[in-house]
LUMLOLO-912675 format. One record per residue (C-alpha): x, y, z. Coordinates in Angstrom, 3 decimals, decimal comma. Last residue first. Example, Ala and Ser with C-alpha at 12.3 -4.5 7.8 and 13.67 -1.06 7.14 Angstrom:
BEGIN
<site px="13,670" py="-1,060" pz="7,140"/>
<site px="12,300" py="-4,500" pz="7,800"/>
REM end
This chain:
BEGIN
<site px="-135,449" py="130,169" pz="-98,227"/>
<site px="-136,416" py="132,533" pz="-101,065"/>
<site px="-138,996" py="134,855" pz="-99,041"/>
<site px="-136,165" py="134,713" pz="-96,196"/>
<site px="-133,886" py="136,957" pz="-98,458"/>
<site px="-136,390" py="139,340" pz="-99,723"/>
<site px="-134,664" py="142,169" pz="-97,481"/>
<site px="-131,185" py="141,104" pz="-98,072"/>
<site px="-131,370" py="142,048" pz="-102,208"/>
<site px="-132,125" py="139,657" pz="-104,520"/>
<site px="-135,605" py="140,890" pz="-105,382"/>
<site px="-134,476" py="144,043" pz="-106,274"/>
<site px="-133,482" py="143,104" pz="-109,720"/>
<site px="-137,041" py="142,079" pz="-110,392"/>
<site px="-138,180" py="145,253" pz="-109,651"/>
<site px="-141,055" py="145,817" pz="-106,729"/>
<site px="-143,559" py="148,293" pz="-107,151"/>
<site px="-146,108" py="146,630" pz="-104,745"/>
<site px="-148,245" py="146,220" pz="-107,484"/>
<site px="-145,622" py="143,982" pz="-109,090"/>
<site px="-144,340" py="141,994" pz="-106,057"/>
<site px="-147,851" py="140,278" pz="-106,113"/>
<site px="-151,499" py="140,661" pz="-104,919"/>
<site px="-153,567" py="140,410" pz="-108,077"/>
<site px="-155,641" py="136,950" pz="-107,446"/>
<site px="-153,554" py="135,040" pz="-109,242"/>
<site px="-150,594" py="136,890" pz="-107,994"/>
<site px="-151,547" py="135,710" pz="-104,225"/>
<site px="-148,475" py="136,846" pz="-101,610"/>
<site px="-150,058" py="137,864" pz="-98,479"/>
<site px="-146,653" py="139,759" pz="-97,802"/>
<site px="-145,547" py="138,275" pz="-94,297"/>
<site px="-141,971" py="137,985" pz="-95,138"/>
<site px="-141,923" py="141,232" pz="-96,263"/>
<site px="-142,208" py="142,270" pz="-92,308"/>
<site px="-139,482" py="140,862" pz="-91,493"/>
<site px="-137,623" py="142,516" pz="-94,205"/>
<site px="-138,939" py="146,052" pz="-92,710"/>
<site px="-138,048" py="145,147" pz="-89,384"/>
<site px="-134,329" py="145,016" pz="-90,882"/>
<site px="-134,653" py="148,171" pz="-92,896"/>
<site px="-135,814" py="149,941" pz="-89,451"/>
<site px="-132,940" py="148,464" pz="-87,525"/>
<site px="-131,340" py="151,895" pz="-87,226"/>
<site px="-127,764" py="151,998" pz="-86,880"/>
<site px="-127,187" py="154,428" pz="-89,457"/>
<site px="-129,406" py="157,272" pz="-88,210"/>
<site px="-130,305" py="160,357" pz="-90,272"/>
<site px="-127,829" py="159,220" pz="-92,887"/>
<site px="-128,508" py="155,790" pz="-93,734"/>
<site px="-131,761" py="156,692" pz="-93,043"/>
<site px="-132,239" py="159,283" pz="-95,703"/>
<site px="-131,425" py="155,820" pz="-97,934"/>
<site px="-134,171" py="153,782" pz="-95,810"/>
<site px="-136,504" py="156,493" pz="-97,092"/>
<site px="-135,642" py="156,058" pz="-100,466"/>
<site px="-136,204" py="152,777" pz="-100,380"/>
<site px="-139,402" py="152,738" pz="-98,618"/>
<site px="-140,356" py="155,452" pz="-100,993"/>
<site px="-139,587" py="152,931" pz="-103,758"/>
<site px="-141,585" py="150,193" pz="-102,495"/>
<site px="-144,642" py="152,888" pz="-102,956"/>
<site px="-145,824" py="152,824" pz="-106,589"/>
<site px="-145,730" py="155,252" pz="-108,740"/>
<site px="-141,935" py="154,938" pz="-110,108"/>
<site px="-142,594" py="151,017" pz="-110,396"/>
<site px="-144,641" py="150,981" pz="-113,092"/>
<site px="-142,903" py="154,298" pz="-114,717"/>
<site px="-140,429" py="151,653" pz="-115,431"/>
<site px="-140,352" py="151,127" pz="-119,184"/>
<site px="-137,153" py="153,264" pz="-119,398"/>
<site px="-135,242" py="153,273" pz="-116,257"/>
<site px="-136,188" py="155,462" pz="-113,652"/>
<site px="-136,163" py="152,724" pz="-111,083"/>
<site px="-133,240" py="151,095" pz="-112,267"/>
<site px="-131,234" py="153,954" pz="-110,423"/>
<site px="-132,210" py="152,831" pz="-107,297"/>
<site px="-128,941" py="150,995" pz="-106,402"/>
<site px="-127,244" py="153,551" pz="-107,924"/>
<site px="-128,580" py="156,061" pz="-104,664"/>
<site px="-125,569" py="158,367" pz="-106,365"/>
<site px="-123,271" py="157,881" pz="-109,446"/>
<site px="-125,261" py="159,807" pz="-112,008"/>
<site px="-127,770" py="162,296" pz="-109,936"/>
<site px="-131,294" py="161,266" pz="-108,369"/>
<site px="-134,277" py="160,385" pz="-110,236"/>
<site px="-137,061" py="162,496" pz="-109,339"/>
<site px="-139,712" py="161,373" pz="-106,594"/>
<site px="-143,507" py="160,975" pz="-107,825"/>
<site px="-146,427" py="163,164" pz="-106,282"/>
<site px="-149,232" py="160,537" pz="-107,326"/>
<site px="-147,941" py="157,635" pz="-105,591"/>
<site px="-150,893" py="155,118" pz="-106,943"/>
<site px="-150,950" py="152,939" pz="-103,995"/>
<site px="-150,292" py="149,325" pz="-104,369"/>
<site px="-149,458" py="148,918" pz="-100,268"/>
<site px="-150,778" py="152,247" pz="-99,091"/>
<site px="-154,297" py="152,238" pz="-98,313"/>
<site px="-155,088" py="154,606" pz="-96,336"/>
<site px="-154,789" py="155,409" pz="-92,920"/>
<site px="-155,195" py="159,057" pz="-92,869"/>
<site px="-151,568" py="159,124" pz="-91,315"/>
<site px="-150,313" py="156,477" pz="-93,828"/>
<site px="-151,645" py="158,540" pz="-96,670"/>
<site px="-150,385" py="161,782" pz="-95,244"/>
<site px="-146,807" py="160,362" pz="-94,835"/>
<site px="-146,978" py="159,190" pz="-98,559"/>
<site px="-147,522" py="162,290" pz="-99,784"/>
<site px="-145,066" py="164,339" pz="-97,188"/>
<site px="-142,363" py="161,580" pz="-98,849"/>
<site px="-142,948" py="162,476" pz="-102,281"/>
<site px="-142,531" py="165,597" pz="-101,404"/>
<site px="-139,405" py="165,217" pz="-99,601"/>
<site px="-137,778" py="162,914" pz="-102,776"/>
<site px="-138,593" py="165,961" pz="-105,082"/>
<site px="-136,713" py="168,824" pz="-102,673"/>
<site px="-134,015" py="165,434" pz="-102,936"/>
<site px="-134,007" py="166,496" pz="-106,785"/>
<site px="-133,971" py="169,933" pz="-106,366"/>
<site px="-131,028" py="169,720" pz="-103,848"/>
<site px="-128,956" py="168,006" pz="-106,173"/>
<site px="-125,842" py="166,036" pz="-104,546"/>
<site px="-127,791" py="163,092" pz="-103,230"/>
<site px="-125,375" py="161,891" pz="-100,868"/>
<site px="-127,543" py="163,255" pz="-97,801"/>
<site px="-125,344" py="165,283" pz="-96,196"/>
<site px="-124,659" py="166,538" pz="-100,101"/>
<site px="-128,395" py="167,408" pz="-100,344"/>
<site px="-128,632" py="169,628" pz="-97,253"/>
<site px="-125,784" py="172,159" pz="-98,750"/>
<site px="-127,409" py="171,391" pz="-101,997"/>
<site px="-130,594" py="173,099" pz="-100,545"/>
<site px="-128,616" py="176,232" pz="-99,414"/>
<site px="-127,085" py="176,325" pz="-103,178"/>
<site px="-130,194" py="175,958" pz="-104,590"/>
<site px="-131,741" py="179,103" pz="-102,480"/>
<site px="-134,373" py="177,662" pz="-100,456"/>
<site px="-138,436" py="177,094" pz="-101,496"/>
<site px="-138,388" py="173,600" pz="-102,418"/>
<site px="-137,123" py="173,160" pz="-98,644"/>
<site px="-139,649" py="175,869" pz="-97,537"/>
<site px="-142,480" py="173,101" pz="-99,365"/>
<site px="-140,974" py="170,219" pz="-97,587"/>
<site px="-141,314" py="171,685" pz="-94,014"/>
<site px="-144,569" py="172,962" pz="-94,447"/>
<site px="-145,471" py="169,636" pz="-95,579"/>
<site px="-143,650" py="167,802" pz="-92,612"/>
<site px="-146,270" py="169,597" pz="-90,161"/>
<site px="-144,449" py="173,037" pz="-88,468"/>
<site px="-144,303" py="173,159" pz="-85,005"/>
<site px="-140,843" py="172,672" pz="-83,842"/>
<site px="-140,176" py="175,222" pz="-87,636"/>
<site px="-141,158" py="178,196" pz="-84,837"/>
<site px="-138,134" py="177,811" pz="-82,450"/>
<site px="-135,126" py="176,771" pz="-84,616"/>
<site px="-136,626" py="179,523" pz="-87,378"/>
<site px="-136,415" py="182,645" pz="-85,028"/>
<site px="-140,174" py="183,528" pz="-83,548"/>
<site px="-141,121" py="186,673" pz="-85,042"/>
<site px="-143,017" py="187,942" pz="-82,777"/>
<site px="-142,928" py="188,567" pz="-79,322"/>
<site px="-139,600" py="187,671" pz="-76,865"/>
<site px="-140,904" py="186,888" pz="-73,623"/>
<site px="-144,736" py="185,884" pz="-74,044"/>
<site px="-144,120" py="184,879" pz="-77,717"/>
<site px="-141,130" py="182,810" pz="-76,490"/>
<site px="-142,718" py="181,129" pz="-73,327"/>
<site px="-145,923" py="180,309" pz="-75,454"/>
<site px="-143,877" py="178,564" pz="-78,149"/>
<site px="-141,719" py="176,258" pz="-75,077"/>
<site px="-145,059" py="175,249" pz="-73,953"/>
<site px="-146,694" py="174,408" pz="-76,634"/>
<site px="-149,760" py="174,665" pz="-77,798"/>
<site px="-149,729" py="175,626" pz="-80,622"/>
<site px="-152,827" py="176,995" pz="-83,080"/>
<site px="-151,316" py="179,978" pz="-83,711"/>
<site px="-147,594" py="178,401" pz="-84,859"/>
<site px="-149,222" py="176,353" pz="-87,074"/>
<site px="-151,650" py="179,425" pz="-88,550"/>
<site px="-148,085" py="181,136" pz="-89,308"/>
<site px="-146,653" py="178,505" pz="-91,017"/>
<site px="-149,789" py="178,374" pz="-93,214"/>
<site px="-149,699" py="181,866" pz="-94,020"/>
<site px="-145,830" py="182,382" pz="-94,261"/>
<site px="-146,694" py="179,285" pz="-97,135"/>
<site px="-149,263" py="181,646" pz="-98,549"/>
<site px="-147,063" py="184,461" pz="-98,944"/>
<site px="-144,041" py="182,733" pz="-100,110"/>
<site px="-145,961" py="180,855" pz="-103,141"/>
<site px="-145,685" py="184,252" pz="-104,508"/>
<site px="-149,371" py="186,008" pz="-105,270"/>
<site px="-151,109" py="185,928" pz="-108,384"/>
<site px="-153,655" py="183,230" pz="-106,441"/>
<site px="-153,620" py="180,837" pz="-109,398"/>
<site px="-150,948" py="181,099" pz="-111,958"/>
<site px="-148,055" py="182,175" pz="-108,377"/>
<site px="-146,663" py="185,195" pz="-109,184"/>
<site px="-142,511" py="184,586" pz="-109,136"/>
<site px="-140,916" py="186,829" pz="-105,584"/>
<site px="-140,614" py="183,892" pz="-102,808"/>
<site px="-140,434" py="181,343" pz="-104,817"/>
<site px="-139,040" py="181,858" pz="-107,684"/>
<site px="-136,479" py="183,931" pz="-106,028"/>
<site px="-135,168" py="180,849" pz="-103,952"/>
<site px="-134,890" py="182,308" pz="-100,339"/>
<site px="-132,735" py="184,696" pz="-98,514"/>
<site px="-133,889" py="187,926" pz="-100,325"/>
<site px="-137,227" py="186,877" pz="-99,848"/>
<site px="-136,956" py="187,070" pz="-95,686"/>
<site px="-139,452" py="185,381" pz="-93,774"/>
<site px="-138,180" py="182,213" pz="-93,635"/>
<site px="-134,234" py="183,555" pz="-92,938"/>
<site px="-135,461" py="185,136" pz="-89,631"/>
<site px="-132,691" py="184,082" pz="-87,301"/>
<site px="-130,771" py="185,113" pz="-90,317"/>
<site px="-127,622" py="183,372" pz="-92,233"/>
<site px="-127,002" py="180,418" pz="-89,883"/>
<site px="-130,853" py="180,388" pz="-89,535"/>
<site px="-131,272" py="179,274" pz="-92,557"/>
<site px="-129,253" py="176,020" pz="-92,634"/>
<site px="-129,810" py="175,260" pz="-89,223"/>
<site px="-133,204" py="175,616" pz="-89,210"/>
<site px="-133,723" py="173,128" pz="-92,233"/>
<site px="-131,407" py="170,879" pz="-91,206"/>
<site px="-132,403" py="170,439" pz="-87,734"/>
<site px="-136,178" py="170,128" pz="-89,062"/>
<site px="-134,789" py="167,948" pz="-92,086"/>
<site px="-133,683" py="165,321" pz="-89,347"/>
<site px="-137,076" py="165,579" pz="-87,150"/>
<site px="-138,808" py="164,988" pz="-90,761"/>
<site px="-136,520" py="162,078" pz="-91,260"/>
<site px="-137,030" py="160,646" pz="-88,237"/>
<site px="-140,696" py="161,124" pz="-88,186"/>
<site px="-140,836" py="159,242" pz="-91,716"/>
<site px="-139,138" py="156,066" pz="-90,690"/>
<site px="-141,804" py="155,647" pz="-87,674"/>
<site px="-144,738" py="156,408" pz="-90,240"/>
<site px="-143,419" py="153,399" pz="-92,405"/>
<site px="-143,255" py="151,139" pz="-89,933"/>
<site px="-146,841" py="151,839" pz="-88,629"/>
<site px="-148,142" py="151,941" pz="-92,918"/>
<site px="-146,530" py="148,550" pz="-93,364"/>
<site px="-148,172" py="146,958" pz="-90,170"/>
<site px="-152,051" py="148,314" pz="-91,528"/>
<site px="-150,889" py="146,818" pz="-94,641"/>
<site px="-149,901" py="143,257" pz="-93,588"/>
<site px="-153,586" py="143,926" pz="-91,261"/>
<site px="-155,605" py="144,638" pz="-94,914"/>
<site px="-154,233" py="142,591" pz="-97,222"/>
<site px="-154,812" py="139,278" pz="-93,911"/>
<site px="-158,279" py="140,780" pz="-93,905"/>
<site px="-158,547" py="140,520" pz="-98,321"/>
<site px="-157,327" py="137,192" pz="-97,890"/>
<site px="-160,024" py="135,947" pz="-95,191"/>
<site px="-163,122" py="137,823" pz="-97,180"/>
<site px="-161,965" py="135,033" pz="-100,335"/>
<site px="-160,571" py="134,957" pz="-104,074"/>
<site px="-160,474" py="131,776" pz="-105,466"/>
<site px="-162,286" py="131,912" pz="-108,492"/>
<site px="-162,018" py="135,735" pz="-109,242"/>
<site px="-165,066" py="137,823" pz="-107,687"/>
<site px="-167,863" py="139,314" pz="-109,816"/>
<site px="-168,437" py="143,057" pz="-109,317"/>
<site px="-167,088" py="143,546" pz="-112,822"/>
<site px="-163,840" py="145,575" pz="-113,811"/>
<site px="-163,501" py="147,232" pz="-116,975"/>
<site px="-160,854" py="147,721" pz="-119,220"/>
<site px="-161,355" py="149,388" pz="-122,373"/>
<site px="-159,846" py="148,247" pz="-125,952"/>
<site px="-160,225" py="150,698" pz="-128,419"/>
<site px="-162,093" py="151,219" pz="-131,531"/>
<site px="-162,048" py="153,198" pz="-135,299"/>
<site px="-165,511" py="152,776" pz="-136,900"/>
<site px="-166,039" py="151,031" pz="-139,769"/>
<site px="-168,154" py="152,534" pz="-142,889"/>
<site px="-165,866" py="154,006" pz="-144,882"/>
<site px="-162,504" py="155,826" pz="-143,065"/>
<site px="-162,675" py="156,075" pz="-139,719"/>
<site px="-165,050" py="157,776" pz="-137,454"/>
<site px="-164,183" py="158,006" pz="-133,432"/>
<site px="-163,586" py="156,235" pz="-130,212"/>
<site px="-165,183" py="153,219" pz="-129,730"/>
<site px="-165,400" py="150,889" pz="-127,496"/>
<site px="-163,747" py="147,671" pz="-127,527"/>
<site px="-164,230" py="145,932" pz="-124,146"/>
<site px="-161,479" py="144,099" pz="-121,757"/>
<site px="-162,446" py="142,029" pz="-118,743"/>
<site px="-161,276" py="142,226" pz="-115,249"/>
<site px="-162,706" py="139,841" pz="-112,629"/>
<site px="-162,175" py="141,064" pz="-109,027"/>
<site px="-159,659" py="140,242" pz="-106,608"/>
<site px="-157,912" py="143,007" pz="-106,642"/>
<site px="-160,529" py="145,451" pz="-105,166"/>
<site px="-160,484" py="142,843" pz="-102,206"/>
<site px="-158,314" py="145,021" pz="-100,292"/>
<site px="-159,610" py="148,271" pz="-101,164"/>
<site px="-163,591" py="146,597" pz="-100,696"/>
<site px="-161,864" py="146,510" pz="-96,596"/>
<site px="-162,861" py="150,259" pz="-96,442"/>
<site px="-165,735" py="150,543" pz="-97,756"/>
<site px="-167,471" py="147,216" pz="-96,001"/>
<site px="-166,493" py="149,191" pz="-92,231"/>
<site px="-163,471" py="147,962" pz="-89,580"/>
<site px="-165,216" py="146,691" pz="-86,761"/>
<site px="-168,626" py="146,236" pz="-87,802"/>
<site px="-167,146" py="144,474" pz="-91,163"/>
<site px="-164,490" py="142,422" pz="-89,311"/>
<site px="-166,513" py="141,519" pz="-86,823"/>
<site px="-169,062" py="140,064" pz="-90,169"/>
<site px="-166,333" py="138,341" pz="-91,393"/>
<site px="-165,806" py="136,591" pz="-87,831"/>
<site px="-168,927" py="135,477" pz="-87,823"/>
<site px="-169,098" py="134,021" pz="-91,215"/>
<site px="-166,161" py="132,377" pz="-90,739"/>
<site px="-164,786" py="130,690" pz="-94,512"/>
<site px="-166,506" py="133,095" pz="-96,381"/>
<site px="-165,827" py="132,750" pz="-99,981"/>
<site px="-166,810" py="136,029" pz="-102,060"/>
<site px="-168,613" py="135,038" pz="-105,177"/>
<site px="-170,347" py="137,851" pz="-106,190"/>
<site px="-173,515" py="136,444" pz="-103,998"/>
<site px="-170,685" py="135,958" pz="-101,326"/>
<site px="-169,975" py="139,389" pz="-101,288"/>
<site px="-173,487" py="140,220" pz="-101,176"/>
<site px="-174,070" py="138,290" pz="-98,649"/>
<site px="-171,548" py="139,460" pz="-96,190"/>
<site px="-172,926" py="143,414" pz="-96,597"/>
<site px="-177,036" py="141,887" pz="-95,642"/>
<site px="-175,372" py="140,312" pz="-92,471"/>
<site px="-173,971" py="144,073" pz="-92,072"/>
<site px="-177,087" py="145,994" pz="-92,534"/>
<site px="-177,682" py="147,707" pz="-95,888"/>
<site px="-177,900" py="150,995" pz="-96,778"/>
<site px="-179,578" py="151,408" pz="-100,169"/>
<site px="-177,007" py="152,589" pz="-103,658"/>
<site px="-179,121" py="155,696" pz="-105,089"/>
<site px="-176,605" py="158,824" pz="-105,251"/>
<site px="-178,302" py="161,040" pz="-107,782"/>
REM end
């Protein structure tokens, strides 16, 4: 049973400073919590509290001794140092980083939009609803939980998108034309998840079609990258955290001899840096290159670094950002080493 009390802002600010929270403006601390919400902002200073390690056990051994294992646990005590002002300045360099990274993201959903429709609808004005046009897995393979093919439930969801329009452009076609609407009409609705998932869904050698504009070559691997991407896209459009997030839909390395620059990602003893976000950014910047080469977005993005509230005693560094060290020298961290 859920037994934590509410408690009124003032009462919020002291507790965090009975844990050892320094408050440096009391009045603007407590804005911050009225304003922004205690549950929220504990994301930011998450980090800076004490860890500790315990040995537990975890089964019989031999004899008499028991067979243990370090556990990590984090206390409600603050690290010396930590304070309500760092956590805010966390929260607002993240609140930035989620805006920029949104405004990458549309492009590239617009981009695999265009792709998408054009692809398909070169073959059949209908392609999406067709099986025999899409990735047999897919559209014909039982799906473990529902017994029906992926297909069906996507065609669901697509369809519900389409419903709930309100569009001109969609009204105007059902009114003249009826259903089906042909793929360069209906995908204009569809949310970049229903996009990603009929990508996954093509023939391979429609989705390599896509992939080599791209310079990826492998259209199941860049079907990886766009998942990845819808993932992060949902956490910056529920605004959530996103800065040391734990990416939990993780791209796939890309072919030999393309994106090499990212290639020490997947390295062994990497995973670190595989589920965290800086490599999204990456990515994304790559589907840039393509989508639209003269975008400044990589640039803004650099600017932006320079702000990182950069504490690694307190657990804010390059590291939970998912940063490699090689990285480091490239452009984008150039005015942190000035």
């Amino acid at each position: 049973m859920y037994d934590k009390p509410w408690l009124s802002y003032q009462d919020q600010l002291e507790k965090l400073k009975h844990r050892g929270l320094k408050v440096t403006d009391e009045e603007k601390a407590l804005e911050y919590l009225e304003r922004i919400g205690y549950y929220r902002l504990s994301g930011y200073w998450y980090p800076f509290r004490v860890r500790t390690e315990l040995c537990c056990p975890i089964g019989e051994q031999s004899g008499k001794r028991k067979k243990t294992k370090p556990t990590r646990i984090v206390l409600d005590q603050f690290k010396s140092g930590s304070s309500f002002e760092a956590a805010v300045h966390l929260y607002v360099f993240d609140k930035k980083l989620r805006l920029l990274t949104l405004d990458a993201l549309e492009r590239i959903e617009v981009a695999l939009r265009a792709d998408i429709a054009h692809t398909l609808g070169e073959q059949d004005p209908f392609a999406y609803l067709k099986p025999d046009l899409l990735f047999e897995g897919f559209a014909k393979g039982a799906d473990n939980k529902t017994g029906l093919p992926r297909h069906v439930e996507w065609m669901k969801a697509q369809a519900n998108q389409v419903t709930r329009s309100r569009e001109d452009f969609i009204k105007h076609n059902k009114s003249k034309y009826g259903h089906p609407l042909p793929i360069w009409i209906a995908c204009e609705v569809w949310d970049f998840r229903t996009l990603s998932e009929l990508y996954s869904g093509m023939r391979p050698k429609d989705q390599d079609v896509i992939a080599r504009k791209y310079g990826i070559q492998s259209g199941r691997v860049l079907a990886s990258w766009f998942r990845s991407l819808n993932y992060l896209r949902n956490v910056c459009a529920h605004h959530s955290r996103l800065w040391n997030r734990n990416i939990v839909d993780q791209p796939q390395k890309p072919p030999r001899g393309t994106a090499p620059e990212l290639q020490t990602a997947w390295e062994p003893g990497n995973e670190h840096i595989v589920a965290r976000p800086f490599l999204l950014l990456c990515i994304s910047q790559k589907l840039l290159d393509t989508v639209n080469p003269a975008s400044s977005w990589w640039q803004r993005l650099s600017e932006l670094l320079s702000e990182f509230p950069m504490q690694e005693d307190l657990g804010i560094g390059w590291s939970a950002f998912g940063v490699a060290d090689e990285w480091k020298d490239w452009d984008c961290f150039s005015g942190l080493r000035q």
